[in-house]
Structures are given as C-alpha cells and as structure tokens.
Backbone bond lengths (Angstrom), bond angles and torsions (degrees), N, CA, C in turn:
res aa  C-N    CA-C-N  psi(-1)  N-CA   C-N-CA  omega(-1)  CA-C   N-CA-C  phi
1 X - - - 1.468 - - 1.522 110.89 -
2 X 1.629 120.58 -43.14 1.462 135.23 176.13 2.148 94.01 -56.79
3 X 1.080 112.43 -62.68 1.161 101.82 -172.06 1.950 121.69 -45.57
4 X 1.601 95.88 -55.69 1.277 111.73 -170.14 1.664 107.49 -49.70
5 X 1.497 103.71 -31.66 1.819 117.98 -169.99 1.535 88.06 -67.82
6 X 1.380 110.98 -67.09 1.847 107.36 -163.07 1.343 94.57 -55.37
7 X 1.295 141.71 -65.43 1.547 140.63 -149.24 1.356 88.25 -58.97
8 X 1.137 137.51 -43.53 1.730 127.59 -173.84 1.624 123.36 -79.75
9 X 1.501 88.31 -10.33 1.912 102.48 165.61 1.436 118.48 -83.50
10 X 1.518 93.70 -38.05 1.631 110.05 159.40 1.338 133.40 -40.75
11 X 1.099 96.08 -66.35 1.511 102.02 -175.87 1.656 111.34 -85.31
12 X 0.929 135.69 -54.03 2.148 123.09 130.70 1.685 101.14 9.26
13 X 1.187 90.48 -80.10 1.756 89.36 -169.23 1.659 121.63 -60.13
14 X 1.440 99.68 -19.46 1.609 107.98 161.72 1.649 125.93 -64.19
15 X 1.344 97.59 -50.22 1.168 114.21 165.47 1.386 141.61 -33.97
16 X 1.875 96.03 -59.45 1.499 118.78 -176.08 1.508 82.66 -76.39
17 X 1.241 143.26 -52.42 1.623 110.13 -170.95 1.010 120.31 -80.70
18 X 1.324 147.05 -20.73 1.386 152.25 116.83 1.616 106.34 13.57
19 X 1.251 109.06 -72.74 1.389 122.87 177.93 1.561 117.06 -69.18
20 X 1.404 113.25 -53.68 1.184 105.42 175.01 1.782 121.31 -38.96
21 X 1.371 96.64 -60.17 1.779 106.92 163.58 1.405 110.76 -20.52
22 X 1.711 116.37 -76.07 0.603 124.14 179.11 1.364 147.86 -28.39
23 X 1.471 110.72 -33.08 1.462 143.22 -159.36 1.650 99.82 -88.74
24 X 1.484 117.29 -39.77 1.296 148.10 161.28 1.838 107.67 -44.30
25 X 0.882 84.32 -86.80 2.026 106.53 177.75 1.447 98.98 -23.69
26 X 1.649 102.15 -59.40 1.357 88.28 -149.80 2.122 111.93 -111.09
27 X 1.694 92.06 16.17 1.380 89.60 157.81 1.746 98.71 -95.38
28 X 0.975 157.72 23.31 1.100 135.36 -175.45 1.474 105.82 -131.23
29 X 1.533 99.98 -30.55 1.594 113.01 151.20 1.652 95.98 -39.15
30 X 1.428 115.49 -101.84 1.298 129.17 -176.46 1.525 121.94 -13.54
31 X 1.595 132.16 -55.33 1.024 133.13 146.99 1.755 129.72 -46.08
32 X 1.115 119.31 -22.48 1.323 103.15 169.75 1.363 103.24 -89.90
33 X 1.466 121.22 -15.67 1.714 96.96 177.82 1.454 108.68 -82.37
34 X 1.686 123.33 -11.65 1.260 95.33 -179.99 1.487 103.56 -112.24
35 X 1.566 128.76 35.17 1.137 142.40 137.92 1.651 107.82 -67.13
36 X 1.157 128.37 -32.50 1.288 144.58 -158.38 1.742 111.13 -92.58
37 X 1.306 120.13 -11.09 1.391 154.13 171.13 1.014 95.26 -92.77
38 X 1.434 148.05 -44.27 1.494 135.78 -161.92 1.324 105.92 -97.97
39 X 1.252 125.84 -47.95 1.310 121.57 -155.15 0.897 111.51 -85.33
40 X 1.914 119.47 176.49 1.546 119.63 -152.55 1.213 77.89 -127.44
41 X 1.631 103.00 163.94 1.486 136.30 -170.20 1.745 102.85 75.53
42 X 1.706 109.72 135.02 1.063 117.82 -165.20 1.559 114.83 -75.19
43 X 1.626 110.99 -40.46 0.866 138.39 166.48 1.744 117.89 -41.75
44 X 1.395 111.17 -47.46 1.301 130.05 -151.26 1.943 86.54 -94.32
45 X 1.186 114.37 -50.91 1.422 123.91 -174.83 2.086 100.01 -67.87
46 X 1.043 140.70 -26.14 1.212 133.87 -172.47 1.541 122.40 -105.21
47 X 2.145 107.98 -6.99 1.527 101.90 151.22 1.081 113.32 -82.19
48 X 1.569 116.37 -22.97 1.941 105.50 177.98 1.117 108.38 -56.77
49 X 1.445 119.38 -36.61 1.541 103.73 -147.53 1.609 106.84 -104.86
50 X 1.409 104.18 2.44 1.573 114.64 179.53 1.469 96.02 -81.70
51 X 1.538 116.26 -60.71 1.350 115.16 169.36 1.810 134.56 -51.52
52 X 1.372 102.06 -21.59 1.639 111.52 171.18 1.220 93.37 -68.50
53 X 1.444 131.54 -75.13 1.255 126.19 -166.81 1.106 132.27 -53.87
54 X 1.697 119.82 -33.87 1.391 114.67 156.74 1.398 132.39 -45.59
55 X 1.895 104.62 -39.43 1.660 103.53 167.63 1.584 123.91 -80.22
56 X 1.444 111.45 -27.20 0.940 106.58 -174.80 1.767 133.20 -84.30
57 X 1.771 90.91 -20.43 1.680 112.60 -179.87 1.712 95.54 -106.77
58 X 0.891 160.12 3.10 2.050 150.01 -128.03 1.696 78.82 -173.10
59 X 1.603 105.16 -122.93 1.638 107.77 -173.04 1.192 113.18 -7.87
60 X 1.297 117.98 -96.86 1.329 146.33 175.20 1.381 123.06 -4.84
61 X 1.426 124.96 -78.84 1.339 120.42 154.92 1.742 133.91 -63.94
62 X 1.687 108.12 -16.03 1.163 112.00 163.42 1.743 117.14 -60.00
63 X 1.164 117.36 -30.15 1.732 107.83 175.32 1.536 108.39 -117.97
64 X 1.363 113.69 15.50 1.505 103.94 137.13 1.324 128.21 -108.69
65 X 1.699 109.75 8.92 1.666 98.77 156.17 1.545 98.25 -92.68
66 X 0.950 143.34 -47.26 1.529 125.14 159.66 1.233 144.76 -30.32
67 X 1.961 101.95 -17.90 1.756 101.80 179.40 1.669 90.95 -96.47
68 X 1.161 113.20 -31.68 1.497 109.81 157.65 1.687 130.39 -26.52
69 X 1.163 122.80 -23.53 1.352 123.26 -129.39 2.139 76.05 -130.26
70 X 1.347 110.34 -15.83 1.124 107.37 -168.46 1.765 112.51 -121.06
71 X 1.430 114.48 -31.75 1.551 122.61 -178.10 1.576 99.76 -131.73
72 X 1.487 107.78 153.79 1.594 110.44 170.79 1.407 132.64 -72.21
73 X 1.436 104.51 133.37 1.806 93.94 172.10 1.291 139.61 -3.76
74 X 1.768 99.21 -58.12 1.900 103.02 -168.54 1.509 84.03 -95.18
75 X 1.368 148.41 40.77 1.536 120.60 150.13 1.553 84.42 -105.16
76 X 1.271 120.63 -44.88 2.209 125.02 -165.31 1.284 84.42 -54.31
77 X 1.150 137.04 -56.03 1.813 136.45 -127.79 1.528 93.49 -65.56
78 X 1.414 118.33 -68.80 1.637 121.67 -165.25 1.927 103.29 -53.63
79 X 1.621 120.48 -36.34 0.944 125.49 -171.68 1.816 113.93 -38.66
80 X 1.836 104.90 -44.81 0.935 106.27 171.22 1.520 148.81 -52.57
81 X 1.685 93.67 -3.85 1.562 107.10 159.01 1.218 129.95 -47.24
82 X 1.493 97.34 -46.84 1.986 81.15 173.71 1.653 128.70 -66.46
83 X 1.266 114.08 -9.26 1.539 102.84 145.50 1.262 113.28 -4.41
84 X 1.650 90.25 -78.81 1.483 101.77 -150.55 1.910 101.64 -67.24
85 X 1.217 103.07 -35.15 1.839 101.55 178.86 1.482 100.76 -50.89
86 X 1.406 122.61 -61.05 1.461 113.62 -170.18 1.417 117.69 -84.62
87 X 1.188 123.59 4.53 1.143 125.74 149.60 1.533 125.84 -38.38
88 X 1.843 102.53 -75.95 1.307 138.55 172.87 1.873 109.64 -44.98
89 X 1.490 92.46 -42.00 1.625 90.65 -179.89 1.572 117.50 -84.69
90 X 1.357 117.38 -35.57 1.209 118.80 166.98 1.461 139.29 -64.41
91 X 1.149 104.02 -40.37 1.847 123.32 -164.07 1.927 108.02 -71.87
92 X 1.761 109.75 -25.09 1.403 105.04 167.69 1.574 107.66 -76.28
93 X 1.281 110.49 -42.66 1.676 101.45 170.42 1.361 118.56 -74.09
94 X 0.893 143.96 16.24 1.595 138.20 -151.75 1.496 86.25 -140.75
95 X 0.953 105.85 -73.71 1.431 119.30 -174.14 1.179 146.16 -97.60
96 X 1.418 113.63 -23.25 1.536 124.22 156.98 1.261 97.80 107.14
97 X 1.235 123.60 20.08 1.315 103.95 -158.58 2.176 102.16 -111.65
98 X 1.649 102.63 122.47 1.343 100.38 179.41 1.768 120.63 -29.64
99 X 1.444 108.01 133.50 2.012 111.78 147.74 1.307 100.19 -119.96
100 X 1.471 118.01 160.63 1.424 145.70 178.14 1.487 108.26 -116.79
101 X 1.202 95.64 -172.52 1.838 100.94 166.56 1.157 139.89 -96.76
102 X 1.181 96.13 -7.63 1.761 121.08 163.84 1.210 97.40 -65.64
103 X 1.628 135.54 -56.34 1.418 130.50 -177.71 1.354 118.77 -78.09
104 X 1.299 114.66 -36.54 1.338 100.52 149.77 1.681 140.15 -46.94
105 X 1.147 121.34 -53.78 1.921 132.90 142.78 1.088 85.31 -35.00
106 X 1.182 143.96 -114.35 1.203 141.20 -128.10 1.841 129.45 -68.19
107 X 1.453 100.44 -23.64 1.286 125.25 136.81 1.930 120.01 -38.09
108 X 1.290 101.07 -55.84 1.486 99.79 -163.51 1.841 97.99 -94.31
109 X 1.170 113.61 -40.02 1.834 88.15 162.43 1.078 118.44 -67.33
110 X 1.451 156.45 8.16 1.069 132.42 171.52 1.640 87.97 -110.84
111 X 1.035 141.21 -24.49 1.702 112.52 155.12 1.372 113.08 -55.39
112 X 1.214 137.80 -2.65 1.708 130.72 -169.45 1.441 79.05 -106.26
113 X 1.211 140.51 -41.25 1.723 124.32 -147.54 1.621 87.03 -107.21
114 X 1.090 113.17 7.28 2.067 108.28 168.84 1.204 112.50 -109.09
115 X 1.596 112.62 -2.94 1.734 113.47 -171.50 1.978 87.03 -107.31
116 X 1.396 120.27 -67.87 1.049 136.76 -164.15 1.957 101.23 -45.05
117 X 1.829 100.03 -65.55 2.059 95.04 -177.91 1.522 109.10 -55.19
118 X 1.833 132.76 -40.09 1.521 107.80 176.33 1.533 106.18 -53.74
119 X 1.460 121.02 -55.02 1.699 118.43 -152.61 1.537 123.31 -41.54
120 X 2.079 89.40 -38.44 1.596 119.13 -170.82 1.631 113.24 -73.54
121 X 1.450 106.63 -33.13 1.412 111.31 -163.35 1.535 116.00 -88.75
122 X 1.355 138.41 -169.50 1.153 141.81 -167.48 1.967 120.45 -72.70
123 X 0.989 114.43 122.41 1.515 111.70 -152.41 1.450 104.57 -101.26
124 X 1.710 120.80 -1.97 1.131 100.99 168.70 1.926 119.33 -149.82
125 X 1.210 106.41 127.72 1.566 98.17 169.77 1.560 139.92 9.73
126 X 0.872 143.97 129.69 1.592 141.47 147.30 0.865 141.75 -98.96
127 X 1.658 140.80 67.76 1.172 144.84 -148.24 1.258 130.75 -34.68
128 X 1.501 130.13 89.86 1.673 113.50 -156.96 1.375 118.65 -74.83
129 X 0.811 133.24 160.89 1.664 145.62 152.60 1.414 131.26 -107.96
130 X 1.702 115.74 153.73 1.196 92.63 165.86 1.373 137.80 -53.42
131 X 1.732 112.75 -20.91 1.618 106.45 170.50 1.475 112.89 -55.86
132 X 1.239 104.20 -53.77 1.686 106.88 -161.58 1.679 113.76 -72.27
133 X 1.573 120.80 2.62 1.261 122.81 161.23 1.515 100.51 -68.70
134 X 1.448 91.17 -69.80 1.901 97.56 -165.11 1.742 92.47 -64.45
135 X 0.995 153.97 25.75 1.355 137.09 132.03 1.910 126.13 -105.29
136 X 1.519 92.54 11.25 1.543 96.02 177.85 1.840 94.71 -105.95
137 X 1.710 105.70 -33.14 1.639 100.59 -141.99 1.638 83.30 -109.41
138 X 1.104 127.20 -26.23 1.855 116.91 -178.29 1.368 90.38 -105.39
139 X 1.373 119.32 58.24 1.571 106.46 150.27 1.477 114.63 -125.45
140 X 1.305 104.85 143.22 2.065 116.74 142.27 1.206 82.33 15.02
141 X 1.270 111.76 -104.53 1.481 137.05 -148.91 1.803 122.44 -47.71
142 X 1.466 93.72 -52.34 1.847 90.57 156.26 1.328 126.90 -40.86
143 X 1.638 102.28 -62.91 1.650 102.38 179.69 1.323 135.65 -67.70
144 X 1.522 109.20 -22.72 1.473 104.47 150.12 1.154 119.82 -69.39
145 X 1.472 125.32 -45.66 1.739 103.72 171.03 1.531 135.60 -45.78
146 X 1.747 103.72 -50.77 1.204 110.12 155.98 1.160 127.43 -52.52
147 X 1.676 147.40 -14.04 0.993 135.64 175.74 1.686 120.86 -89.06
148 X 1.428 96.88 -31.46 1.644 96.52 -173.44 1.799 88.01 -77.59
149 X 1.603 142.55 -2.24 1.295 124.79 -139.27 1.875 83.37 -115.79
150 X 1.444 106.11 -18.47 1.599 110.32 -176.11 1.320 92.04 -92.56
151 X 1.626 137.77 -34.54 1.669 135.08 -178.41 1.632 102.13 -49.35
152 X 1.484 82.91 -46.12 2.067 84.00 -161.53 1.534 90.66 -79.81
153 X 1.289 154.34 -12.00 1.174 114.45 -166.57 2.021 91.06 -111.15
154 X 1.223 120.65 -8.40 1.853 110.51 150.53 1.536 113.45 -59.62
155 X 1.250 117.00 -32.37 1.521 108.88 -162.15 1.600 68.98 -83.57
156 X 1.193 141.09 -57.84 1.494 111.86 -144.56 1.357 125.53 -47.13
157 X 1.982 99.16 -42.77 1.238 127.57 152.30 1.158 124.70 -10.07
158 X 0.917 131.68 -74.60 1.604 153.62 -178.94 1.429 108.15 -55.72
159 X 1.214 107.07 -68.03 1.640 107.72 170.92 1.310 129.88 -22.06
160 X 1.410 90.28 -62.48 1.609 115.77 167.97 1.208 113.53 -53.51
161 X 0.977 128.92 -59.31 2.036 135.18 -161.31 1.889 90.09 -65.24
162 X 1.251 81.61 -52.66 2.075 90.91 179.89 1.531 121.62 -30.43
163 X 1.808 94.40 -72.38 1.658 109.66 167.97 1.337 103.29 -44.32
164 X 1.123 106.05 -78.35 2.062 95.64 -167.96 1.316 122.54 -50.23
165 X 1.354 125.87 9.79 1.309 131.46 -169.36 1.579 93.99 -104.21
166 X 1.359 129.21 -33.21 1.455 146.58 170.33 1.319 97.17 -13.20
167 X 0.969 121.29 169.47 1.804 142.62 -179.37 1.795 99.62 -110.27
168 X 1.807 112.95 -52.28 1.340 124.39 -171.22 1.648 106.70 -78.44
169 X 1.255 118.14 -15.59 1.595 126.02 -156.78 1.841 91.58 -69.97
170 X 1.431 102.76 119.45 1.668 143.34 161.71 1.585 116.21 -94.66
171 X 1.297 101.52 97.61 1.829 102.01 165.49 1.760 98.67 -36.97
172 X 1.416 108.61 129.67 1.695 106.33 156.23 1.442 107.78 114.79
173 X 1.468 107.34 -32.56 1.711 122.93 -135.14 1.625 85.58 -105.96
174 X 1.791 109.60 -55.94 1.461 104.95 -167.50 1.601 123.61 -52.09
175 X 1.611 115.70 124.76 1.774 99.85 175.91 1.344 95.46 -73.99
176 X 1.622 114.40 -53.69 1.622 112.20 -160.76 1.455 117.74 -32.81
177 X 2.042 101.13 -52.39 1.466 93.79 177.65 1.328 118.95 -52.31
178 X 1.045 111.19 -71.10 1.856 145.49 -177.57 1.657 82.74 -13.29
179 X 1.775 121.40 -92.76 1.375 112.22 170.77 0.918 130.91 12.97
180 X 1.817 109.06 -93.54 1.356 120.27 -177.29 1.534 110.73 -60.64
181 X 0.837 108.91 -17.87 2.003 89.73 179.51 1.063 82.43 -82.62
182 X 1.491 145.69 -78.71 1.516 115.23 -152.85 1.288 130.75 -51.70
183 X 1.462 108.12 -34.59 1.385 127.63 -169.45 2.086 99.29 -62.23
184 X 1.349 82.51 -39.09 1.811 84.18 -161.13 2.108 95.17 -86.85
185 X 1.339 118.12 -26.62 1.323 103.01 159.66 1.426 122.24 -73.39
186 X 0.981 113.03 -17.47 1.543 110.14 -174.59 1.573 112.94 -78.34
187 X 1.539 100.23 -44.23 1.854 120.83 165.06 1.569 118.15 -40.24
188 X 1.459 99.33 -57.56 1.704 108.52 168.59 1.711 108.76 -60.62
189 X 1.463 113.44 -44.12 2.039 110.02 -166.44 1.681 81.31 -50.71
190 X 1.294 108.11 -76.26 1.588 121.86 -161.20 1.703 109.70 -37.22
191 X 1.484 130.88 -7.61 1.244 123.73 -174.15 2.054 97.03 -69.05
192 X 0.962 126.70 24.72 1.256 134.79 -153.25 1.793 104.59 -67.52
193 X 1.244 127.19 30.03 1.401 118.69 -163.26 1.400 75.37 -100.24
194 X 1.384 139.19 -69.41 1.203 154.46 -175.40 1.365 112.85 -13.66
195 X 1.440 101.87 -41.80 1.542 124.07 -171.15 1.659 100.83 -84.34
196 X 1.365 109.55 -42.82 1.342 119.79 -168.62 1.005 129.91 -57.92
197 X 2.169 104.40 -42.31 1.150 117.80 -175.14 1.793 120.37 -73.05
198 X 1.574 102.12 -40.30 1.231 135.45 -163.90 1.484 102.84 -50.33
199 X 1.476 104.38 -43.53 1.564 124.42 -151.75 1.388 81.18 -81.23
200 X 1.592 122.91 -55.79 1.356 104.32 -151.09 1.534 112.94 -112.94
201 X 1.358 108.66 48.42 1.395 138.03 165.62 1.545 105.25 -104.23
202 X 1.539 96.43 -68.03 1.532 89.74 175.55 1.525 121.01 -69.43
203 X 1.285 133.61 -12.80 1.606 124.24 -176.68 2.153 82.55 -74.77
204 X 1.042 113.95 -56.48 1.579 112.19 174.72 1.531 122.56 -36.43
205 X 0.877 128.15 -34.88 1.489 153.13 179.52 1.912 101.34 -83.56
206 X 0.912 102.06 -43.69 1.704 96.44 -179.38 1.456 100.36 -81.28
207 X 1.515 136.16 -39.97 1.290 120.29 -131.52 2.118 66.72 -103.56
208 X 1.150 143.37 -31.55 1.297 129.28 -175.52 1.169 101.08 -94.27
209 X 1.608 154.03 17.45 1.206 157.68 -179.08 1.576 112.25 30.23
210 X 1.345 114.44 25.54 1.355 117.77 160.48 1.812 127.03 -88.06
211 X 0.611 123.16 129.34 1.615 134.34 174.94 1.415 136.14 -88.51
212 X 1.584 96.52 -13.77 2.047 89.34 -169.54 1.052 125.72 -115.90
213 X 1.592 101.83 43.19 1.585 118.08 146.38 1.627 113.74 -92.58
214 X 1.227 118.62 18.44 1.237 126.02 172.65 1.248 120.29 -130.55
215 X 1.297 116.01 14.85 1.561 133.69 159.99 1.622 95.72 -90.31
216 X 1.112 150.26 -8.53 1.482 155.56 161.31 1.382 116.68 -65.08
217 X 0.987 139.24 151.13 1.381 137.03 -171.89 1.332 99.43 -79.59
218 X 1.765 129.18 -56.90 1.256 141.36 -149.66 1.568 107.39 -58.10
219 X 1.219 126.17 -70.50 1.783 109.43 159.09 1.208 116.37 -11.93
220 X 1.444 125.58 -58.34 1.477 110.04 -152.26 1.875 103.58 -90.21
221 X 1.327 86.62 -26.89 1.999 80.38 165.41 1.361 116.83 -68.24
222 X 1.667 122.62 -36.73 1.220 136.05 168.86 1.995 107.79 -49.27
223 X 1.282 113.42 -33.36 1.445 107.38 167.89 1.318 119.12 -95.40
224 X 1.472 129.02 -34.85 1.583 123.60 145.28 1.248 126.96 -22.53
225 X 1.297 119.31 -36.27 1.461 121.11 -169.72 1.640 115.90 -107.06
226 X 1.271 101.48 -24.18 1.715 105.96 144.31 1.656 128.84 -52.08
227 X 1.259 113.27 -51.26 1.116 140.59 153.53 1.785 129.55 -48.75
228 X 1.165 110.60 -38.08 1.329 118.18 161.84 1.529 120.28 -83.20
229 X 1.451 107.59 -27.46 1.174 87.59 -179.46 2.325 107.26 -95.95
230 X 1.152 96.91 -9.45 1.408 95.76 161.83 0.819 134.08 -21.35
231 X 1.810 83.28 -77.39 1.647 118.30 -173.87 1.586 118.41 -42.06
232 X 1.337 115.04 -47.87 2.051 150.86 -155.89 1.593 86.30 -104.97
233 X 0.947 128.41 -21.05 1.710 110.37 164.12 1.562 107.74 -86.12
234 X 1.332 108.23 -45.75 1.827 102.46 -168.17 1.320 96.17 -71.58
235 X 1.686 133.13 -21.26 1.421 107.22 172.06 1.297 129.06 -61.58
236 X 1.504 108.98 -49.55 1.659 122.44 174.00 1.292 80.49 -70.87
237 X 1.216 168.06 153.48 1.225 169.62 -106.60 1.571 104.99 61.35
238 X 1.491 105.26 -99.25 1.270 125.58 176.46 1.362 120.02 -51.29
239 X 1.397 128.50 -30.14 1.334 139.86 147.52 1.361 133.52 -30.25
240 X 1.344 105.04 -52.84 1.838 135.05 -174.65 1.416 85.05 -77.48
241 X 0.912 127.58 -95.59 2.015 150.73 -172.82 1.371 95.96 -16.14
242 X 1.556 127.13 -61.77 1.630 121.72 -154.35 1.701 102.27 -87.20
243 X 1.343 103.91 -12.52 1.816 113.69 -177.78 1.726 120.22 -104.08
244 X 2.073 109.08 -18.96 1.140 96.88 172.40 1.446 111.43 -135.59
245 X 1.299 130.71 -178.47 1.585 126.66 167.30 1.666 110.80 -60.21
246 X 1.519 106.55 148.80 1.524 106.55 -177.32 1.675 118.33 -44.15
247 X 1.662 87.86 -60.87 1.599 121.25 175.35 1.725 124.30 -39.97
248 X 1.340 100.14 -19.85 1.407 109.45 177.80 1.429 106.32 -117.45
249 X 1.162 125.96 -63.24 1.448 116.12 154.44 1.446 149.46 -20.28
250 X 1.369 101.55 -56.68 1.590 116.30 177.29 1.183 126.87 -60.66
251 X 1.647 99.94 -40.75 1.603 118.95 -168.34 1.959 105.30 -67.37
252 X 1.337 95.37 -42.51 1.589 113.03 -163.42 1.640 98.45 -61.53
253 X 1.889 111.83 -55.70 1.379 131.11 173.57 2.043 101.76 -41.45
254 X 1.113 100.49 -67.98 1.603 111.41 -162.85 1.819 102.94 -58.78
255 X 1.253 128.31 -23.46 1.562 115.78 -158.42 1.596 84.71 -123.71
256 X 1.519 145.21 4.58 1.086 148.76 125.61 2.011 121.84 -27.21
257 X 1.679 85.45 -68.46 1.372 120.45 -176.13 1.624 103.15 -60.41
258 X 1.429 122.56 -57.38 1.449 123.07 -148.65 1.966 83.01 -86.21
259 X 0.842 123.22 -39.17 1.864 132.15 -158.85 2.008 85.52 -80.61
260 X 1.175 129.03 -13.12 1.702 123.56 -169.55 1.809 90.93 -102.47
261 X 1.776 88.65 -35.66 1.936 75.80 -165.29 1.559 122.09 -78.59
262 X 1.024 104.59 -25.05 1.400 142.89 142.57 1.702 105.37 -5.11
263 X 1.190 101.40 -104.67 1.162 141.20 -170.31 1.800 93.08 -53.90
264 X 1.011 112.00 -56.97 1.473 120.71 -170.99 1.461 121.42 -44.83
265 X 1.637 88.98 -48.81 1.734 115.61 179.51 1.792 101.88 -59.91
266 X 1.524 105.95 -59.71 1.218 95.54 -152.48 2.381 103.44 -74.81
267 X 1.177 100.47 -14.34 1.670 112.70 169.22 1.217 111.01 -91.94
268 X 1.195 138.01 -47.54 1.993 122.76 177.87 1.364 84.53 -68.56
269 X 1.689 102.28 -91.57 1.748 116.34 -158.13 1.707 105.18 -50.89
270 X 0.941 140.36 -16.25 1.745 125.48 174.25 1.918 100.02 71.96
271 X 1.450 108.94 14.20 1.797 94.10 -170.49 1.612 108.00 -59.00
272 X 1.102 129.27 -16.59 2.025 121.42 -162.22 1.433 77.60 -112.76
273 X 1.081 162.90 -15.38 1.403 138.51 162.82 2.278 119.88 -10.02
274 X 1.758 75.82 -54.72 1.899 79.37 -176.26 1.228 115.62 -93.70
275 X 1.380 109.80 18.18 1.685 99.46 -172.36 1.552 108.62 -89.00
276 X 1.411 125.28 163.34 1.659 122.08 -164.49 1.385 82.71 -88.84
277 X 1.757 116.25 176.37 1.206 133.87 -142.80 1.733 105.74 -97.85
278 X 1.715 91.00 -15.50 1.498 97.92 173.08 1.218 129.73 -91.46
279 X 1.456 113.10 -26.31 1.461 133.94 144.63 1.269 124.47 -28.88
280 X 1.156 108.44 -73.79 1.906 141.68 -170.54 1.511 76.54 -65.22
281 X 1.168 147.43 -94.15 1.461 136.47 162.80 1.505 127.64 23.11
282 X 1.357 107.94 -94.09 1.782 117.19 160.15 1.460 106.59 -36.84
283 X 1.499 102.28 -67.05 1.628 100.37 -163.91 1.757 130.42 -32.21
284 X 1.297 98.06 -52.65 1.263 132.39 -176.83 1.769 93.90 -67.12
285 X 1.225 116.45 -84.74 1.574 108.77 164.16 1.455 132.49 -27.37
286 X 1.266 145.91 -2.81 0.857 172.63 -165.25 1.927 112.75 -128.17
287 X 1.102 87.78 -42.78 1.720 84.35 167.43 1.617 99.19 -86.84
288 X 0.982 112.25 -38.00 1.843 116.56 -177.97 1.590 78.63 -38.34
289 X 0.968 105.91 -94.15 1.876 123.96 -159.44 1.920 110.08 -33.97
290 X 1.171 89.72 -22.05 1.546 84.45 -178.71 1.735 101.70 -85.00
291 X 0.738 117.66 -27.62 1.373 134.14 -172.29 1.584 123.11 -75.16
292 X 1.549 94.65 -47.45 1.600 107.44 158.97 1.508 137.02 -78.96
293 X 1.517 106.99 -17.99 1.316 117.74 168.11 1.659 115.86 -87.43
C-alpha cells in the first residue's frame, strides 16, 4: 500500500513538471504569434507565427496530454497559473509591452494560489475504465453541466455578434469583446476532462495491455470532444492575440481556463470528492488567489 502511495506521488510529481514545462512552451509559443501580428515584412511575420503555433497548438498540448496520463486534473489545472507568471515576465522582453505594480501584485498572488491549489489538491491518478466513463459522461450530472456550459457560450455568442454590430466598435479598443473572447477561450481550454479522461484510460490500457474498452464508441467521443474543443479554443485563441495586447488578453484567457478546469474536474471527474475538509479548504483558496490576481 506504502509503495502504491509513493509510486502515485511519483508519477503526480512527473506530471506537475510535465505541465509546468508546459505552461512555459506555450506562453512563449503564444507571444511569438502575437509578435507575428505586429511585425513588418510578410515573410518575417509568418516564421514567427508558424513557429508560435507549433509551440503553442503541437508542443504545448502534446505534454499536457501526457502530464494528464500521469497526475489529476484539479492538481494540473491551478498549475496553469504560471501562464500568467511567464506571461508578465516575458511579454516586456518579447514584446515591449509595459507592466506596473498592480501586475506585478497580481502577478505574485497568482504564483502563491498556483503553488498552494497543486500542494492542497489530490496527488494521485485514478485509473479510468470504460465503466467510469459511462458513469462520468452518461450521467444526470454531465448533462446538466453541459447544458448550462452550451447556454453560456450562445449568450456569449450574441454578445459578440451584438458588439460588432456597434456603430463605435474599434478592432483592439473593445474590453467587452476582448473579455469574452478570452473569457470564452479560456472556458473551452478548461473543458479539459475530455483530455483528462482519454489520456488516462489509455495510459491504463497500455500499462494492463488490454484494449476493449476501445471497441466502445464512448472513448472515441471522449477524444472528439478534446479535439473539438481544441480546435474553438485556438480560434478565440488566435483571435484575442492578433486583436488585443498579450498583457490584457492572456491573463483574462489563462484564469478563465484554470477557474473552468477547476471546477470541471471536481463536477464531471468527482477528483476532490475524498479530500478532508481542510484540504478541499486550501485547495479551493488557492484557486481563489489565482483568480484574483
């Protein structure tokens, strides 16, 4: 039992740096494509942004469906705070673009609420099965999540079509828009159970060399929907980036994303179900802080 606990702290701890990396890759990914929006010469503007996208859409999510495959959702999810740290540190060198001390503060609590929600939250894997898909994804409980999660993203819809319908509406200028695209790409990154489950069905499937939970349909919709929501994030992705500053953009996108995956994990996947009350406590506090900074 002592073994199985460390080997599952183990590979957790693979994970969170797995991810941490990750968080890296693909803010700097992200900044060269919207370095790649600014700069002149066509030529010069389309290796940045071939190369942003490779790290930021390819790299990038390639070893966070892999840290997936090793630690749970709600410990990865908060990880994604440092976004916003290397955001803040990169984008004046990268990009020129002013920070203050407000972003600095706000910069440095959300490194306290990205160190504090992994430490607090659940430290090790749950091996999925095909049962525990069809009891996470054909339940009650999915489809109400999914339904209020398709309400909010029509109303977002609308909003949007609305603003641009404006008489005064300025590419660059709008916050309202600006917001909602991040807010609503970040909503889609964070749909990450999809990603979560998939990964750690199949790392389950390799390490027992069984296969025929993938003669079932539900896996492969379970990776469709990873995949769909990819796709509809890197658009509002690339959307937000070529229309607003990193610094205002990113932050809104990234604490969207980490506050959806969050939430997602512990309502689809059930992962903080077993955690003690003081735990579940921090954890949650710790996303507070990521959220407020």
């Amino acid at each position: 039992m002592d073994a199985q606990h460390y080997k599952g702290r183990f590979a957790a701890g693979i994970g969170a740096g797995m991810m941490l990396a990750k968080t890296l890759i693909i803010v700097f990914g992200l900044q060269l494509i919207s370095y790649a929006s600014r700069g002149e010469g066509e030529a010069h503007r389309c290796r940045f942004k071939i190369v942003g996208m490779a790290l930021a859409m390819a790299l990038g999510p390639i070893m966070e469906v892999a840290a997936y495959a090793f630690a749970p959702q709600s410990l990865l999810a908060p990880i994604n705070g440092f976004d916003l740290v290397w955001n803040v540190i990169l984008a004046p060198l990268l990009l020129g673009e002013k920070t203050n001390r407000a972003k600095i503060v706000g910069t440095f609590i959300v490194f306290m609420g990205s160190c504090i929600a992994p430490i607090s939250g659940p430290h090790a894997v749950t091996a999925f099965s095909l049962e525990d898909l069809r009891e996470n994804f054909l339940s009650t409980r999915f489809l109400l999540y999914a339904t209020v999660c398709m309400l909010g993203c029509l109303i977002g819809l609308d909003i949007l079509r609305r603003r641009k319908q404006l008489r005064h509406h300025v590419p660059g200028k709008d916050v309202v828009r600006g917001t909602l695209i991040g807010v609503g790409g970040g909503f889609l990154a964070g749909q990450s159970y999809f990603m979560s489950a998939s990964a750690t069905l199949l790392h389950a499937c390799m390490e027992d060399g069984t296969w025929g939970a993938w003669l079932d349909w539900l896996p492969y919709a379970t990776v469709g929907g990873a995949i769909g929501c990819a796709l509809l994030n890197a658009v509002l992705l690339n959307m937000g980036l070529a229309e607003f500053e990193a610094t205002f953009f990113v932050p809104m996108f990234a604490g969207s994303a980490i506050s959806a995956s969050c939430i997602s994990a512990s309502v689809v996947l059930r992962e903080t179900i077993d955690l003690p009350y003081w735990r579940m406590a921090c954890y949650w506090f710790g996303v507070l802080l990521i959220v407020v900074g």
